[in-house]
C-alpha positions in Angstrom: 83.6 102.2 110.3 82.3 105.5 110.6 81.9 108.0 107.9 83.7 110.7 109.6 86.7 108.6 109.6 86.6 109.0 105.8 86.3 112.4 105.8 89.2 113.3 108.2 91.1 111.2 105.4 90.4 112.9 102.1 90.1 116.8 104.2 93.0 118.9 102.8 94.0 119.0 106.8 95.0 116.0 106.7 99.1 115.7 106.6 100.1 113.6 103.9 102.4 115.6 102.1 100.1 115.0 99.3 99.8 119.0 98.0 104.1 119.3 98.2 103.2 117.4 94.6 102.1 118.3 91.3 101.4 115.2 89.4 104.1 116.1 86.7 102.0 119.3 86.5 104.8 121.7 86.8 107.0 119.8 84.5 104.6 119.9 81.8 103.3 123.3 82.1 106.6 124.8 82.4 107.7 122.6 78.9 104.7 124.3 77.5 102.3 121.4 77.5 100.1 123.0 79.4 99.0 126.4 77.9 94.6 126.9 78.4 91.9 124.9 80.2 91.5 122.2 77.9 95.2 120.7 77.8 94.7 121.1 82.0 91.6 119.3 81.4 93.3 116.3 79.4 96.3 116.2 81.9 93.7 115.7 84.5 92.3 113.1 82.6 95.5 111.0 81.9 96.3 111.7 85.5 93.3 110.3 86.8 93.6 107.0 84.4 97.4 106.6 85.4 96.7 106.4 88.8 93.8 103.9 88.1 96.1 101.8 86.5 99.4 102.2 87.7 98.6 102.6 91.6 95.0 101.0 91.9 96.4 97.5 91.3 98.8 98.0 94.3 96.5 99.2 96.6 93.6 96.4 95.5 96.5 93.6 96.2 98.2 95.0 99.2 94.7 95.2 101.0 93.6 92.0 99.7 96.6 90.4 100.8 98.6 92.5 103.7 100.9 89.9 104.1 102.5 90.4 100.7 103.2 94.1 101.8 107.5 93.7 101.0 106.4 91.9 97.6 104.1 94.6 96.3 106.7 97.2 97.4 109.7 95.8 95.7 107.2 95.3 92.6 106.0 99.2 92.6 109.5 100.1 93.1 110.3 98.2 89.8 107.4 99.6 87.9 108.4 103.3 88.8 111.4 103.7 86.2 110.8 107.3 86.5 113.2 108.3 89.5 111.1 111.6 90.4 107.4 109.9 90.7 110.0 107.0 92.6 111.0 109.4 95.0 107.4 110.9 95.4 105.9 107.6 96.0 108.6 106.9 98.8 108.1 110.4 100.7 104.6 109.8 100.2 104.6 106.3 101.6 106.3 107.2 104.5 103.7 110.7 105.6 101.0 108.0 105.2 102.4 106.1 107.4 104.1 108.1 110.2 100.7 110.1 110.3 98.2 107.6 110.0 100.4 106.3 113.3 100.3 109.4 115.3 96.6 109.7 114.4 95.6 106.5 115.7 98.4 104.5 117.0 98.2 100.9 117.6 100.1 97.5 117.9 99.3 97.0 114.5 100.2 100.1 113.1 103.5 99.7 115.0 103.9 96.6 113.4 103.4 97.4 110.3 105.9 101.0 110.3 108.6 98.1 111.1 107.8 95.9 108.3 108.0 99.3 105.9 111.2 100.3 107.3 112.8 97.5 105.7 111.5 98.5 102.4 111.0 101.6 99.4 107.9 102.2 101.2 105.7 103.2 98.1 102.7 104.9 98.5 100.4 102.5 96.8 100.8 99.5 98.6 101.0 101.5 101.9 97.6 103.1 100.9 96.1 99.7 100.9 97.4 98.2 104.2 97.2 101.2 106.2 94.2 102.3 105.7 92.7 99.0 106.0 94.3 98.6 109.5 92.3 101.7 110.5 89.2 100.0 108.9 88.3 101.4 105.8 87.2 99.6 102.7 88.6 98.5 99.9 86.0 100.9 97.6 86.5 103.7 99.7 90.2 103.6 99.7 90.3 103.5 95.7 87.8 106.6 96.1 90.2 108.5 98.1 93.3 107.8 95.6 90.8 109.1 93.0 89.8 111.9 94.4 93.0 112.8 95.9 94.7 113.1 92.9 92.2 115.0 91.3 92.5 117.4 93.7 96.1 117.6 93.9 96.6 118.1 90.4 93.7 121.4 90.4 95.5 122.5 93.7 98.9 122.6 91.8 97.1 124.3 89.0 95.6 126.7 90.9 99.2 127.9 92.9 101.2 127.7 89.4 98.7 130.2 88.0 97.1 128.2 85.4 93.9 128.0 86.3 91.5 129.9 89.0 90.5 128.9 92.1 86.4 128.8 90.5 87.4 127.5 87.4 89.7 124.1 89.5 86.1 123.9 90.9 84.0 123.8 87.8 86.8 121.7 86.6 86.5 118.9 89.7 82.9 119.2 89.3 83.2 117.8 85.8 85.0 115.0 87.1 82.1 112.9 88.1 81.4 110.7 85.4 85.4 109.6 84.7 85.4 109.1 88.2 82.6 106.7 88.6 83.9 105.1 85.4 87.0 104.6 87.1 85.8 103.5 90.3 83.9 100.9 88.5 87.0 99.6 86.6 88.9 99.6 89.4 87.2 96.9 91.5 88.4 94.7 89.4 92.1 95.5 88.8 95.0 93.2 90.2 98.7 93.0 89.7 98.2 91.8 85.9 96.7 95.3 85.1 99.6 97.5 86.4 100.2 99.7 83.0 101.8 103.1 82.4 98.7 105.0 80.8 100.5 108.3 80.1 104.3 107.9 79.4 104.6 111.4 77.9 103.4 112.8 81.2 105.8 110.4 82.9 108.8 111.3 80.7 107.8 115.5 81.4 107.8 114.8 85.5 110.8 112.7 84.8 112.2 116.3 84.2 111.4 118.1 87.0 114.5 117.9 89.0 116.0 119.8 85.8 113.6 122.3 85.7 115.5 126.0 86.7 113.2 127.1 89.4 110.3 125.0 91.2 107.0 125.4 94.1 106.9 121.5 94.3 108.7 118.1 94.9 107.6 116.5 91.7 
């Protein structure tokens, strides 16, 4: 596996519908959560642990066991109660896919878009077979989820006006350390760790549909 093939991944080229998101960002900003650089900097933070835990299990099982794709789907379509981050995860499932296919199509690939047609197609446990059928491994994959949102959530930030384009940076360059202590918790995680870290974030993005004007999906 070549490096470059992780970079063309994580580059903000790259079309997986990722950036039409905010996290719950916009929800909670616009409910007045979100009001200076610090509260951005704890939503960050929950975001980053929710994803750890409540996405990071899928991914670990669904590359670990491929075969149990339909499973892991019906159980991440149980565990997402909240019917906006559920409808993220199923448009985001399905970009993975559909690009990932068109990027580098193959019999497996093929394959595998018609076993996720018969399902929610969540992003988590798409995350894990996909991009382990274009050969990347099971640490780098759980650093691109990391990463990823990170960098969604500063991106929405940025466009909603609540933070500056230097002070996202500053902000993602802080993110090191919880990010390597995530990483490290994460190879360990299976299906008996899949938790809701952060269900006051989850019940704000639960409420963006309701919201009376909006720049993203959820």
């Amino acid at each position: 596996m070549s490096d470059w093939l992780t970079w063309q991944v994580v580059d903000s080229a790259f079309p997986t519908g990722s950036f039409a998101h905010s996290c719950g960002l916009e929800a909670a900003w616009q409910h007045g959560e979100i009001r200076d650089a610090g509260e951005l900097r704890q939503f960050l933070r929950a975001a980053l642990q929710q994803v750890t835990f409540g996405s990071l299990p899928l991914v670990n099982a669904a590359y670990r066991e491929p075969e149990r794709l339909e499973c892991l789907d019906a159980r991440a379509d149980a565990f997402l109660v909240n019917s906006v981050a559920n409808r993220a995860s199923r448009i985001q499932g399905r970009t993975l896919l559909a690009t990932v296919g068109r990027v580098w199509p193959s019999p497996a690939l093929a394959d595998l878009s018609s076993r996720a047609a018969c399902t929610s197609a969540h992003v988590s446990p798409l995350t894990g077979v996909t991009l382990k059928t274009v050969g990347l491994p099971l640490e780098t994959i759980q650093q691109i989820v990391l990463f990823g949102t990170a960098r969604s959530v500063l991106a929405a930030a940025v466009r909603l006006g609540i933070a500056g384009s230097y002070e996202a940076q500053q902000l993602q360059a802080r993110c090191g350390p919880w990010l390597d202590d995530l990483l490290r918790r994460a190879a360990t995680l299976d299906l008996d760790d899949l938790a809701q870290t952060a269900p006051i974030a989850d019940l704000l993005q639960a409420r963006h549909d309701r919201l009376y004007s909006r720049l993203f999906q959820s």
